[in-house]
gemmi code that builds the backbone of each chain (N, CA, C; Angstrom):
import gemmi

chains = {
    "A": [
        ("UNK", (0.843, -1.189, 0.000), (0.000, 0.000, 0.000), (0.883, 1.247, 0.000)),
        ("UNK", (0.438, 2.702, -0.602), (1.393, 3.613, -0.922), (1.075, 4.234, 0.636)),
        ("UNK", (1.820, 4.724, 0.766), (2.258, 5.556, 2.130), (1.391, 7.147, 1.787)),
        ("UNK", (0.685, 7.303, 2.859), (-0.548, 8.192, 2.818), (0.774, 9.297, 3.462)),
        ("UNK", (0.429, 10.552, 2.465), (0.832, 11.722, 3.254), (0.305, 12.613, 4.160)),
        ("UNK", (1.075, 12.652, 4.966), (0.355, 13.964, 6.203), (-0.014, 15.211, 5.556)),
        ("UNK", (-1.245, 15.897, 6.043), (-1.484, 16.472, 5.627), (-0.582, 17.550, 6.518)),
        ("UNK", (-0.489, 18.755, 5.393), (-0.220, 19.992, 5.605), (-1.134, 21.196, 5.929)),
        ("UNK", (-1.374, 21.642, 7.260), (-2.234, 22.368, 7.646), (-2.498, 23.465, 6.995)),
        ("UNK", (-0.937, 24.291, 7.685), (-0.734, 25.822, 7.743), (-0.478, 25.998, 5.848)),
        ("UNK", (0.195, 25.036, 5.511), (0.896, 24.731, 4.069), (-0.577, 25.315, 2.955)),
        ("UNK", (-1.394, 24.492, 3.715), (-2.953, 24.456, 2.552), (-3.518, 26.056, 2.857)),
        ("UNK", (-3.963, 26.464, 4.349), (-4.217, 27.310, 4.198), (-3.425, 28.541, 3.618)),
        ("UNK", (-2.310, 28.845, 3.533), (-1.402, 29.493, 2.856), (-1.647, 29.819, 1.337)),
        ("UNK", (-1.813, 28.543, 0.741), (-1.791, 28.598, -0.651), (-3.314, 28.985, -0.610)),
        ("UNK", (-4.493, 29.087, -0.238), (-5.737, 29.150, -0.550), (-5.694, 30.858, -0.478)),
        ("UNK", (-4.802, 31.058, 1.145), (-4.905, 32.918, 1.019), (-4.522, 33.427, 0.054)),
        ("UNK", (-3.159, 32.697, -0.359), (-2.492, 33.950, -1.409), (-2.438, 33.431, -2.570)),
        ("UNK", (-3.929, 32.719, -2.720), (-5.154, 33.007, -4.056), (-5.922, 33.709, -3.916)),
        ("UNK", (-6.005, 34.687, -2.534), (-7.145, 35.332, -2.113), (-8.478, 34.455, -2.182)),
        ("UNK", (-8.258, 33.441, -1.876), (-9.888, 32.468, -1.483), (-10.640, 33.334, -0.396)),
        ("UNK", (-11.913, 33.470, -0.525), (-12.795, 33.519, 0.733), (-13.445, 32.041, 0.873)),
        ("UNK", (-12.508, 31.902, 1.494), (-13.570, 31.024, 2.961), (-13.373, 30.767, 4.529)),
        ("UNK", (-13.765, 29.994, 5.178), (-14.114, 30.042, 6.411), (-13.656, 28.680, 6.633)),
        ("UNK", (-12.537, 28.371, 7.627), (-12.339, 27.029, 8.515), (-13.681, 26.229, 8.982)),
        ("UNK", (-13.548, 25.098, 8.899), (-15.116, 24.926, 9.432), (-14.806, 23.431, 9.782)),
        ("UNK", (-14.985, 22.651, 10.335), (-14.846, 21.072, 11.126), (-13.842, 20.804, 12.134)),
        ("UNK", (-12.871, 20.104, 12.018), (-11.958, 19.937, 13.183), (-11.118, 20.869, 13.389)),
        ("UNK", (-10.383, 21.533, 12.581), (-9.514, 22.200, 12.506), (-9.878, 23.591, 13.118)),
        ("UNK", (-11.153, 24.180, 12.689), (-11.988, 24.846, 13.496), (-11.580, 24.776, 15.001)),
        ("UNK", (-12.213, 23.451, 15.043), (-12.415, 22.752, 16.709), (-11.166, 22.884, 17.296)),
        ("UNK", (-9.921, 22.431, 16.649), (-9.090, 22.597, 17.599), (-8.295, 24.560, 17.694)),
        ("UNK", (-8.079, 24.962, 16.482), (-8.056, 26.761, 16.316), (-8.694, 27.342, 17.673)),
        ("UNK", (-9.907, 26.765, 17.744), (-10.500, 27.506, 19.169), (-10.192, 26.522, 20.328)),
        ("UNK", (-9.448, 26.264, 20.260), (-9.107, 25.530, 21.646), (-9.579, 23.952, 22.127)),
        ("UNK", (-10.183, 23.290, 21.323), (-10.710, 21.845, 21.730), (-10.061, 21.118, 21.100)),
        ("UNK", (-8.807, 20.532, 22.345), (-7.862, 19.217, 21.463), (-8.716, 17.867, 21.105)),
        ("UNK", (-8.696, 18.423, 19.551), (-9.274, 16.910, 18.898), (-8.250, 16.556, 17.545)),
        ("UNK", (-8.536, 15.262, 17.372), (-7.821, 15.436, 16.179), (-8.540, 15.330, 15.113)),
        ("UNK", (-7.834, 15.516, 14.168), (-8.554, 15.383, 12.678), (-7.674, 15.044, 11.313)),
        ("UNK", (-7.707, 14.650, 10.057), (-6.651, 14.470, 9.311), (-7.029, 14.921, 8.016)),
        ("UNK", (-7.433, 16.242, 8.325), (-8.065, 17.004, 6.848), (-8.440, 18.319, 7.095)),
        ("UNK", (-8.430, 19.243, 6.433), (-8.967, 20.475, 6.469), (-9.947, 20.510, 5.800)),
        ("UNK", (-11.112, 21.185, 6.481), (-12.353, 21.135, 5.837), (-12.861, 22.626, 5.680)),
        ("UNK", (-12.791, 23.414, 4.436), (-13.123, 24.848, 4.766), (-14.843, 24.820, 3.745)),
        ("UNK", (-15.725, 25.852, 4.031), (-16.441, 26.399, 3.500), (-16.221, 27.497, 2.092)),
        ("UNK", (-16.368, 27.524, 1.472), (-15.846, 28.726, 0.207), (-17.353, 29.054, -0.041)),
        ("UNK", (-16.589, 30.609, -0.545), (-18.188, 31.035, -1.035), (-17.888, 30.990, -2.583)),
        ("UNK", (-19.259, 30.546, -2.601), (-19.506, 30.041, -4.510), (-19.595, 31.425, -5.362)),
        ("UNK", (-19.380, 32.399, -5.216), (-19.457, 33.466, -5.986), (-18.038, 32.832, -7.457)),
        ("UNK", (-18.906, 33.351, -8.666), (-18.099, 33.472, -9.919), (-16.632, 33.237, -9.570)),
        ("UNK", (-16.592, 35.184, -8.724), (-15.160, 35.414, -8.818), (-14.012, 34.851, -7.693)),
        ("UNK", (-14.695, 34.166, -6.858), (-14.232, 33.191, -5.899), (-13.645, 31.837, -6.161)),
        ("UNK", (-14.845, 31.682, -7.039), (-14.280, 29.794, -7.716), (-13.194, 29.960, -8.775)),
        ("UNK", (-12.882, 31.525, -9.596), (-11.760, 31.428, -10.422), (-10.275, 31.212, -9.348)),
        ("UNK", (-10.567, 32.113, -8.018), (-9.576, 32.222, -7.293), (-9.085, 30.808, -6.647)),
        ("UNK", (-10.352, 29.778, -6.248), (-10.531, 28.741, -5.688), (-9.238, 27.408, -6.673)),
        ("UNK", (-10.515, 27.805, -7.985), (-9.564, 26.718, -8.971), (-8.015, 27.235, -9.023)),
        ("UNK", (-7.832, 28.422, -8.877), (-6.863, 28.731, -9.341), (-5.630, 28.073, -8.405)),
        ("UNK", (-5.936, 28.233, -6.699), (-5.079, 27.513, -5.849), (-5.233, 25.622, -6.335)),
        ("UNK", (-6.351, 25.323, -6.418), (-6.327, 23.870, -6.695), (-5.856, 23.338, -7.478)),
        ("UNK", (-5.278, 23.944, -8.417), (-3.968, 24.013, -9.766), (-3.271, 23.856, -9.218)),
        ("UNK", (-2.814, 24.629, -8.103), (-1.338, 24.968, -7.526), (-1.272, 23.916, -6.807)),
        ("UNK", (-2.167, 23.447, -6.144), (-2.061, 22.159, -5.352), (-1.844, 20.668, -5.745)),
        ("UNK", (-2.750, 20.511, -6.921), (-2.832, 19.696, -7.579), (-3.957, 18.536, -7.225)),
        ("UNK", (-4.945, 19.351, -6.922), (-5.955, 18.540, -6.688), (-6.579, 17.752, -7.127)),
        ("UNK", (-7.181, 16.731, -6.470), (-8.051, 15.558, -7.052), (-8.729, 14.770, -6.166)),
        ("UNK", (-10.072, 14.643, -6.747), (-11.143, 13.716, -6.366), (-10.426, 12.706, -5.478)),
        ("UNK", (-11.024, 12.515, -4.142), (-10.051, 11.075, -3.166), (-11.212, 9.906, -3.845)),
        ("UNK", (-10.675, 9.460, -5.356), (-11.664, 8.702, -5.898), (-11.232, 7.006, -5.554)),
        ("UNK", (-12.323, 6.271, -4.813), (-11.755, 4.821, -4.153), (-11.535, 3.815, -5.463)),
        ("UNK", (-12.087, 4.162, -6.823), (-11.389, 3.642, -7.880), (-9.997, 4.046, -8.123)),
        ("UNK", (-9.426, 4.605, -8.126), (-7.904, 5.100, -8.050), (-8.094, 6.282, -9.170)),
        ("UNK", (-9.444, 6.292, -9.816), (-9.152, 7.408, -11.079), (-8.638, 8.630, -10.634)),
        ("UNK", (-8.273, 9.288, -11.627), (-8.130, 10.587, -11.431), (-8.518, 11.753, -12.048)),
        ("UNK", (-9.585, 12.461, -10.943), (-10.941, 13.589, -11.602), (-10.420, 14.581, -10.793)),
        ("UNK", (-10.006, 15.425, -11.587), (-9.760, 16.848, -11.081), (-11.264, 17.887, -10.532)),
        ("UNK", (-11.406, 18.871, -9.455), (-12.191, 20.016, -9.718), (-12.349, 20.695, -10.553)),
        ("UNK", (-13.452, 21.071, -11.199), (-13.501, 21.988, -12.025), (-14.635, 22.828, -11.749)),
        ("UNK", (-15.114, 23.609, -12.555), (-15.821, 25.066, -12.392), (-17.313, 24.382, -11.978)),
        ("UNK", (-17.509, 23.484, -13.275), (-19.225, 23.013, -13.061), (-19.507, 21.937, -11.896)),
        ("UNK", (-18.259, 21.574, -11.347), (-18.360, 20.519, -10.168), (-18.319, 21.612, -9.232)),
        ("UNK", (-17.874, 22.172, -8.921), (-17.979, 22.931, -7.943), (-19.149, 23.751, -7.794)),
        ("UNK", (-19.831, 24.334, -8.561), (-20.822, 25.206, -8.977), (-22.146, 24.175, -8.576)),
        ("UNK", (-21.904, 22.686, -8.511), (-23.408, 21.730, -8.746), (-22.969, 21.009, -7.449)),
        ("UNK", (-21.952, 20.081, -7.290), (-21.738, 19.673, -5.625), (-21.574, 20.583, -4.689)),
        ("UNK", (-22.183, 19.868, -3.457), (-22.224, 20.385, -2.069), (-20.855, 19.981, -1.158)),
        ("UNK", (-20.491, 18.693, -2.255), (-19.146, 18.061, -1.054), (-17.771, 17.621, -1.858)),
        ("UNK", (-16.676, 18.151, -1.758), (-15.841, 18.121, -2.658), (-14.622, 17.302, -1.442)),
        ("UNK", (-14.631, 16.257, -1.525), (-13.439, 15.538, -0.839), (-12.483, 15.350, -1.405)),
        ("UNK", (-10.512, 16.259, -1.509), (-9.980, 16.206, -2.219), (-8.412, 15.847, -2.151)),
        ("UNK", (-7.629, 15.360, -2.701), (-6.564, 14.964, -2.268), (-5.315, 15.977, -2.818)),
        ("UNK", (-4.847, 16.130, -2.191), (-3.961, 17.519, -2.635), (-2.264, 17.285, -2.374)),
        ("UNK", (-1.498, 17.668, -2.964), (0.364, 17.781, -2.632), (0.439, 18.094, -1.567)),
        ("UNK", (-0.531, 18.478, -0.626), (-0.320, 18.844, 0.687), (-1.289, 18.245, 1.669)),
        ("UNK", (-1.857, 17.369, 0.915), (-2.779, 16.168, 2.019), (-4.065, 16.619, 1.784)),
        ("UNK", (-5.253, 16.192, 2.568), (-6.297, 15.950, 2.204), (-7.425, 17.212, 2.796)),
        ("UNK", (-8.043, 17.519, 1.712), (-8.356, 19.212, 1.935), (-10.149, 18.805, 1.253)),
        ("UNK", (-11.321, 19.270, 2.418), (-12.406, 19.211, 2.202), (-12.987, 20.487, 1.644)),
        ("UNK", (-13.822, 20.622, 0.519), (-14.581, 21.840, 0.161), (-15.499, 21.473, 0.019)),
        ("UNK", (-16.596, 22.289, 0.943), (-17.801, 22.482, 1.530), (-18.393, 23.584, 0.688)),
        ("UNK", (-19.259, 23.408, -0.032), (-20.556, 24.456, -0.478), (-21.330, 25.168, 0.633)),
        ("UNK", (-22.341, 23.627, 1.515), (-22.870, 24.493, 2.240), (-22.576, 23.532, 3.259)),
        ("UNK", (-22.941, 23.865, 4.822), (-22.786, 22.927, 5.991), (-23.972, 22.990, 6.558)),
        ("UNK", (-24.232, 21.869, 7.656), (-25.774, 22.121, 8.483), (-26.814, 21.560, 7.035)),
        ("UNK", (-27.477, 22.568, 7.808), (-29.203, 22.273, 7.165), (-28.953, 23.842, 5.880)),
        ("UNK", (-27.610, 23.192, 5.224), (-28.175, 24.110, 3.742), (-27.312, 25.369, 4.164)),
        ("UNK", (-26.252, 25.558, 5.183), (-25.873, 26.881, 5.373), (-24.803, 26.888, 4.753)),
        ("UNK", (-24.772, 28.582, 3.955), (-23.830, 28.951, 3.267), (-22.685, 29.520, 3.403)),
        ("UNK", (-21.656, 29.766, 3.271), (-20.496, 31.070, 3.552), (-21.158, 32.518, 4.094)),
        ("UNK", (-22.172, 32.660, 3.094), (-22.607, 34.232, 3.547), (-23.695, 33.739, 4.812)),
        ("UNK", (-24.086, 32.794, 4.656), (-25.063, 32.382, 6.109), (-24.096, 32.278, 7.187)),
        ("UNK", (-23.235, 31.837, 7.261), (-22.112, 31.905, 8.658), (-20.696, 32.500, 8.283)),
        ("UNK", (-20.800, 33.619, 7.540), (-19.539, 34.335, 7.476), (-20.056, 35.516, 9.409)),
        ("UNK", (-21.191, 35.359, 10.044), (-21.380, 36.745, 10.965), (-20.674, 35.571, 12.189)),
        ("UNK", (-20.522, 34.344, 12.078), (-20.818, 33.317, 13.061), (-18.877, 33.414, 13.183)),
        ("UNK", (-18.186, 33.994, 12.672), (-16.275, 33.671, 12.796), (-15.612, 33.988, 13.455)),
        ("UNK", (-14.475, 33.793, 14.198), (-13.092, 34.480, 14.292), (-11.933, 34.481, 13.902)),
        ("UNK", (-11.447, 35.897, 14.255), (-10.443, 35.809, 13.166), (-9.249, 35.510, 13.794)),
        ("UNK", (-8.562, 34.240, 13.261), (-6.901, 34.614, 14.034), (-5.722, 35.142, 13.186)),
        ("UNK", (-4.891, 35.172, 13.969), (-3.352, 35.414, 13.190), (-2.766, 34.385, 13.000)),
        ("UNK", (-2.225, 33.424, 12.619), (-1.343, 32.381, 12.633), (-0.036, 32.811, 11.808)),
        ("UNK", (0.490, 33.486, 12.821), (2.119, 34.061, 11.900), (1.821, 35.242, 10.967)),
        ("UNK", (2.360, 35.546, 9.822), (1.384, 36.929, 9.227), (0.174, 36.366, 8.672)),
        ("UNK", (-0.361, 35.137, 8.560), (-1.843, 35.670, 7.967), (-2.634, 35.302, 8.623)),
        ("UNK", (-4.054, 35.743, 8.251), (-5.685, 36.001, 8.856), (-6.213, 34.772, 8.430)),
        ("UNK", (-7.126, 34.335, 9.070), (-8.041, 32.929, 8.665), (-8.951, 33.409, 9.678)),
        ("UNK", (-10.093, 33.112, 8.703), (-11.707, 33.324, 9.402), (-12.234, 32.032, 10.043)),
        ("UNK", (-12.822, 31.688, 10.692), (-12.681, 30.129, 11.581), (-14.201, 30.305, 12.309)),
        ("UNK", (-14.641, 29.275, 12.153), (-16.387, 29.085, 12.554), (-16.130, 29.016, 13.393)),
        ("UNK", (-16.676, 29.948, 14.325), (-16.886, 29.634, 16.475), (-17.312, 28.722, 16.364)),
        ("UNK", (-16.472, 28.265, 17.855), (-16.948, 26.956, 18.505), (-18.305, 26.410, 18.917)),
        ("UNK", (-19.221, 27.148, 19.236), (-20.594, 26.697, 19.513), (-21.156, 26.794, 17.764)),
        ("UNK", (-21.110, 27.420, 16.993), (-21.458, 27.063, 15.862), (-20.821, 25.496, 15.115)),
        ("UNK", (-19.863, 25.104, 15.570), (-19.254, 24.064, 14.668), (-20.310, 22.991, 15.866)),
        ("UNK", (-20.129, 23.154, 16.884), (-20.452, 22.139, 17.889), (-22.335, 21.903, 17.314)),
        ("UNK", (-22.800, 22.995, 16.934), (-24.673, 23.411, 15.802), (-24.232, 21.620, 14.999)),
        ("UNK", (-22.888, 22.602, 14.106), (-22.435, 21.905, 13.055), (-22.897, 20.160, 12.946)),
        ("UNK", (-21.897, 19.828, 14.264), (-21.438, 18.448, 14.554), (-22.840, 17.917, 14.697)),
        ("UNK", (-23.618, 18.484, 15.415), (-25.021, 17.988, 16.269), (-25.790, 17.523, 14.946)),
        ("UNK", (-25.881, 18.846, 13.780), (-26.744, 18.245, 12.676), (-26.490, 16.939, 11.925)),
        ("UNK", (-25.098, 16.925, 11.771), (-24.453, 15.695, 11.009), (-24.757, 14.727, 11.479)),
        ("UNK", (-24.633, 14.579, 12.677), (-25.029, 13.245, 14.008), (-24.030, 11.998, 13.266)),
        ("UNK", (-23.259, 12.103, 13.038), (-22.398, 11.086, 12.569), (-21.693, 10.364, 13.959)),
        ("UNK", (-21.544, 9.093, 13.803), (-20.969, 8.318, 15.285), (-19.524, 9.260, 15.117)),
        ("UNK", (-18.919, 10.224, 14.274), (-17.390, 10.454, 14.515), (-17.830, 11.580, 14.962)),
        ("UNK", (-18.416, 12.367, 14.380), (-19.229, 13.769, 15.410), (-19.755, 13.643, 16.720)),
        ("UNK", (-20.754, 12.637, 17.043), (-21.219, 12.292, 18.630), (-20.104, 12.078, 19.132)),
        ("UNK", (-19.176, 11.357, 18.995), (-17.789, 11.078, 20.097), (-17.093, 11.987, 20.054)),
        ("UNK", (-16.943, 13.310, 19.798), (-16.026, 14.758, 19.916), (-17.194, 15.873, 20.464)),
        ("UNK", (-18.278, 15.503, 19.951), (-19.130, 16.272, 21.094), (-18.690, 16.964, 22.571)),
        ("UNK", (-18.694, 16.042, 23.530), (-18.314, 15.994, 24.840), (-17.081, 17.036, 24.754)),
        ("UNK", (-15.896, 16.565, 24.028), (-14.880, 17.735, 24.223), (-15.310, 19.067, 23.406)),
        ("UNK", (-15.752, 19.370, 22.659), (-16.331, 20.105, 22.253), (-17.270, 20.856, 23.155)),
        ("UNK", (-18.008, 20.653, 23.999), (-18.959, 21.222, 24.649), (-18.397, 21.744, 25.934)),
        ("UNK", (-17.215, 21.035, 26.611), (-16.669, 20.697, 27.382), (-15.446, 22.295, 27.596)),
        ("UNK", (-15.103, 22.124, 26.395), (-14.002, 23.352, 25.999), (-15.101, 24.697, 25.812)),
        ("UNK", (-15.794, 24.756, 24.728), (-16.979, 26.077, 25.039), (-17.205, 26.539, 26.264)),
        ("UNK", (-17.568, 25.569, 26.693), (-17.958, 25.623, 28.631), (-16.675, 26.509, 29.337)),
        ("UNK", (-15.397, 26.197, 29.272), (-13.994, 26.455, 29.639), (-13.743, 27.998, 29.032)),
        ("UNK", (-14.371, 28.630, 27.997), (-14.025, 29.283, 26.882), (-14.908, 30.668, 27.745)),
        ("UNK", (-15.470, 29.631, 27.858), (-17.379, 30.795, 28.613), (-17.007, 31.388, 30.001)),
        ("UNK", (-16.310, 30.494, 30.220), (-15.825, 30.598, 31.724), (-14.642, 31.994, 31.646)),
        ("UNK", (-13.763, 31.299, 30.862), (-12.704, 32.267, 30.777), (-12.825, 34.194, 30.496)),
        ("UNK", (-13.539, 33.785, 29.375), (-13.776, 35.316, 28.687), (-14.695, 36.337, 29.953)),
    ],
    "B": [
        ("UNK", (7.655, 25.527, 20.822), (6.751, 25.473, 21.342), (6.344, 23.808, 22.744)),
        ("UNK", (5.583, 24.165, 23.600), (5.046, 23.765, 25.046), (4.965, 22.379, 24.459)),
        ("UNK", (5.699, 20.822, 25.190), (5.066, 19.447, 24.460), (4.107, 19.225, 25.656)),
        ("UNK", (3.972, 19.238, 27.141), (3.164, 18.846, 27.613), (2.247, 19.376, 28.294)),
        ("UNK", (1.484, 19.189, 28.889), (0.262, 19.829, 29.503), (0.790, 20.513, 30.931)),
        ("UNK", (0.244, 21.932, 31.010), (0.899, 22.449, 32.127), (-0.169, 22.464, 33.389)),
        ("UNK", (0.019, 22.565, 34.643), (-0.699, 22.298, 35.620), (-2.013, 23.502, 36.350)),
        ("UNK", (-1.371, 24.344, 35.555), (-2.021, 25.781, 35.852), (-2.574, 26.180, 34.798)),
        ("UNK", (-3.862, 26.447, 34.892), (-4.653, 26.975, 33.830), (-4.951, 28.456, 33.377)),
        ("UNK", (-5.055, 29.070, 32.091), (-4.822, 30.033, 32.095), (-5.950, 31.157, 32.684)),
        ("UNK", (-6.331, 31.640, 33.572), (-7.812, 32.726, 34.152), (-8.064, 32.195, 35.309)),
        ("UNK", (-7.236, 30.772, 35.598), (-7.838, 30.460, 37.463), (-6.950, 31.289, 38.451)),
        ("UNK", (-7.369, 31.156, 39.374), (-6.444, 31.534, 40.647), (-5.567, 30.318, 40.648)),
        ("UNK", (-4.311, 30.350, 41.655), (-3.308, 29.844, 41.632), (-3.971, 28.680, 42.906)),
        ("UNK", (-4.858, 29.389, 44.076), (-5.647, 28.517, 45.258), (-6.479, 27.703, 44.398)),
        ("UNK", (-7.464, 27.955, 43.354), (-8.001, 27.401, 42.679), (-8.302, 25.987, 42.029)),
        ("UNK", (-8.885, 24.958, 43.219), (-8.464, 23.604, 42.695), (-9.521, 23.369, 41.747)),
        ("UNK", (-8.781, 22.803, 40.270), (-9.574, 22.686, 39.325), (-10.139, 21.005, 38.718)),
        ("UNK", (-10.761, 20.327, 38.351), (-10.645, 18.927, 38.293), (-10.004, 18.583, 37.217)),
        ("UNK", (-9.540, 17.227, 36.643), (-8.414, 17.511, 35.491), (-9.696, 16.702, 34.532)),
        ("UNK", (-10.226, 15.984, 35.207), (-11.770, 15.319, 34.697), (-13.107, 15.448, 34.771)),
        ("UNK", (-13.734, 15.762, 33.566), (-15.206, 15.839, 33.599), (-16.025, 14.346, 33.706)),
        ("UNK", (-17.219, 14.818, 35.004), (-17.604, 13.488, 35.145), (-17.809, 12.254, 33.882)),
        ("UNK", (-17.958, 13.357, 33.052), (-18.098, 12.392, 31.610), (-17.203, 12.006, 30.773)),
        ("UNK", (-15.590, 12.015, 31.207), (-14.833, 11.652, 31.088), (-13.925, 12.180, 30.216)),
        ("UNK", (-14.020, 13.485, 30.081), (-13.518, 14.210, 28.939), (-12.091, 14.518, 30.115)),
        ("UNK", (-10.933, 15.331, 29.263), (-9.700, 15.220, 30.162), (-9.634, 17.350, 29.965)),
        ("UNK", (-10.141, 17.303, 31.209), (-10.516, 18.954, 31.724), (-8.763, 19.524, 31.180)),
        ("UNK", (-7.677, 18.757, 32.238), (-6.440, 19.181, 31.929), (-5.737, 20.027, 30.578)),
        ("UNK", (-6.126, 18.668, 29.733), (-6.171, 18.977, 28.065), (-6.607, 20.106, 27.904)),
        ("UNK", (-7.779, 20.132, 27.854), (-8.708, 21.237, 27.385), (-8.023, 22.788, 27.913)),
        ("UNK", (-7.529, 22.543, 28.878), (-6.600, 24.154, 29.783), (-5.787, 24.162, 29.043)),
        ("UNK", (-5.293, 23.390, 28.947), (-3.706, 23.873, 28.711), (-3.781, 24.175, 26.573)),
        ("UNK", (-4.191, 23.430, 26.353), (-4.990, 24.035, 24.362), (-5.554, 25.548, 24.759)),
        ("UNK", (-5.963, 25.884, 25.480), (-6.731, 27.234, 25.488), (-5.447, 28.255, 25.820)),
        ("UNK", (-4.614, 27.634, 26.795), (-3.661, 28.442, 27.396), (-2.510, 28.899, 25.554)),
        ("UNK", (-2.247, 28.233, 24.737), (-1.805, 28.114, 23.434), (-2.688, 29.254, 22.792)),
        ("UNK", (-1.583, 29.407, 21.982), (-2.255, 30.735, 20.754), (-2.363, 29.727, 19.751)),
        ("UNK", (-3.712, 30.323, 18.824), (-4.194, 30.005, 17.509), (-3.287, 28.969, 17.052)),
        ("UNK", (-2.117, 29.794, 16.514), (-0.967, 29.025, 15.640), (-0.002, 27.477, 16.409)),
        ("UNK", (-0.200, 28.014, 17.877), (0.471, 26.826, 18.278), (-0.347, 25.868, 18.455)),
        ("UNK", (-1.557, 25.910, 18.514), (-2.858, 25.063, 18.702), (-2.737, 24.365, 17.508)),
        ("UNK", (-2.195, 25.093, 15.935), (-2.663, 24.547, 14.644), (-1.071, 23.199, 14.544)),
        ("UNK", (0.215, 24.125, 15.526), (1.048, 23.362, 15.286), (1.301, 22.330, 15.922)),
        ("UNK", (0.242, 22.278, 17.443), (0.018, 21.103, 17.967), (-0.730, 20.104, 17.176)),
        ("UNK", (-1.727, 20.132, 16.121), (-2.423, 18.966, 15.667), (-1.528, 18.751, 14.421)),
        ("UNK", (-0.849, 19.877, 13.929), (0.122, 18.783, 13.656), (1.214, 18.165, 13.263)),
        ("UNK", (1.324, 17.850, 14.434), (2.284, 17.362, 15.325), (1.767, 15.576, 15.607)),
        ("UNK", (0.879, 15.873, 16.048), (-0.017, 14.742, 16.227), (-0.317, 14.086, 14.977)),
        ("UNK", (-1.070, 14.462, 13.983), (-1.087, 14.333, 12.678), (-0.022, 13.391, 11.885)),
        ("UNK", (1.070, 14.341, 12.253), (2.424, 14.129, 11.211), (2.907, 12.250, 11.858)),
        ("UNK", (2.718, 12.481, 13.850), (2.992, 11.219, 14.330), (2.092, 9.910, 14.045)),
        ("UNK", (0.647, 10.179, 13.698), (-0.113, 9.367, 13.657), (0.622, 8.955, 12.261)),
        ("UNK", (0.923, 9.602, 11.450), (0.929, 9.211, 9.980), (2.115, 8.247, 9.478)),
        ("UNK", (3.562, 9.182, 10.299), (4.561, 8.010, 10.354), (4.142, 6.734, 11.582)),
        ("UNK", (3.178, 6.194, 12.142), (3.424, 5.362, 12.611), (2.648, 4.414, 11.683)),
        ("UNK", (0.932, 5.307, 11.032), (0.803, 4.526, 10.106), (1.300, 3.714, 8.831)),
        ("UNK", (2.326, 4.704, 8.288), (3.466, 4.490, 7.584), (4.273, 3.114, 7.806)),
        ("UNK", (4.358, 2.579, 9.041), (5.479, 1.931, 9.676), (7.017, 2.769, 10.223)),
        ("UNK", (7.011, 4.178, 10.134), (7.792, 4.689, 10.083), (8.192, 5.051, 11.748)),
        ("UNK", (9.083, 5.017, 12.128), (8.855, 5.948, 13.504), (10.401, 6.587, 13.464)),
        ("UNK", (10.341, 7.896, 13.403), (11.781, 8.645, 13.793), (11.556, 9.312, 15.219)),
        ("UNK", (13.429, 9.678, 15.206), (13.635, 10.531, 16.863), (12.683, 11.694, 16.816)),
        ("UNK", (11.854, 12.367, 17.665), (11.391, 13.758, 17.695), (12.179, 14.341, 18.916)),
    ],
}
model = gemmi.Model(1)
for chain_id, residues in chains.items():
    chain = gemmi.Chain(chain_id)
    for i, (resn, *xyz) in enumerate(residues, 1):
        res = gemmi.Residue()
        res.name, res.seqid = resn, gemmi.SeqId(i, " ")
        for name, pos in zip(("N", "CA", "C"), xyz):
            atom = gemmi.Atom()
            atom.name, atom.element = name, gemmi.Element(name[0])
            atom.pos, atom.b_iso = gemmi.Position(*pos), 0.0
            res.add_atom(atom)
        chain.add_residue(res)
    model.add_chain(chain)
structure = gemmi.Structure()
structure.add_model(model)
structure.setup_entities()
């Protein structure tokens, strides 16, 4: 079996900024950004579907070299009308495995939870990142057995977060 | 950057006995000491974790 690469966190988000992507952190990576040690082995961001977004979008996924994590071994790149018609883009990238999300929840969009973010610094750049009680919304709708078992720390850390501030 | 969990949490008092466990078994400790971390070291803690899970899946294991 070929040796799965680690993904590259900071690496992915990097190349997405300085395509100027808009989007928003959104699943584990989220979860742990705000403070809830969980793990995860993918970045999962939200993008907003605007025209001039998906030129910027494709344009990093070039750079990356993206492709469909297809369990036939083919190989299907992103393109404009896949992105424009799917909701769930699971993708394998030179820098590990990078999720693009249309919408999350019950149908929510970038501009539906762009008010819901924070912003951090991670070294010089900005990343917008779904608050923690919104991702924790998130997890609850999915109800997936890998979502119910991060719950608890998830709720657990908010609680800690609530406390603190 | 910090490898292990520190004993003091960041906003308690120092008298302040805190539990390191939630009755529901979550590990309170953890959870302090990730909050006590900025953004970036939080991103470079998972991975860290990440990178280890992957060389072990690998079969790989080097010195860290």
């Amino acid at each position: 079996m070929a040796e799965s690469p680690s993904v590259k966190f900071l690496g992915l988000l990097r190349v997405l900024l300085r395509h100027g992507v808009d989007f928003l952190v959104v699943g584990g990576v989220a979860a742990q950004l705000e403070g809830a040690p969980i793990l995860t082995l993918d970045l999962d961001i939200l993008f907003d579907n605007s025209p001039e977004n998906l030129d910027r979008l494709l344009g990093a996924l070039g750079e990356l070299k993206a492709r469909y994590r297809d369990p036939a071994g083919r190989h299907i790149e992103p393109d404009r009308s896949k992105l424009e018609t799917h909701r769930m883009h699971l993708l394998l990238t030179d820098l590990g495995a990078l999720d693009l999300l249309g919408s999350i929840g019950n149908g929510l969009t970038y501009q539906d939870l762009a008010g819901r973010t924070v912003t951090y610094e991670l070294g010089q750049d900005r990343v917008r990142v779904l608050e923690l009680a919104a991702v924790i919304e998130m997890k609850k709708y999915a109800n997936r057995e890998k979502d119910r078992a991060v719950l608890p720390v998830l709720q657990r850390t908010l609680e800690m977060k609530d406390r603190l501030s | 950057m910090a490898q292990s969990p520190q004993p003091t949490a960041a906003g308690s008092s120092p008298d302040e006995i805190l539990p390191d466990e939630s009755p529901d078994g979550v590990d309170l400790g953890l959870i302090r000491w990730t909050l006590s971390l900025t953004p970036l070291e939080r991103l470079e803690l998972l991975q860290d974790w990440v990178d280890g899970l992957t060389e072990l899946r690998n079969g790989r294991v080097t010195e860290r």
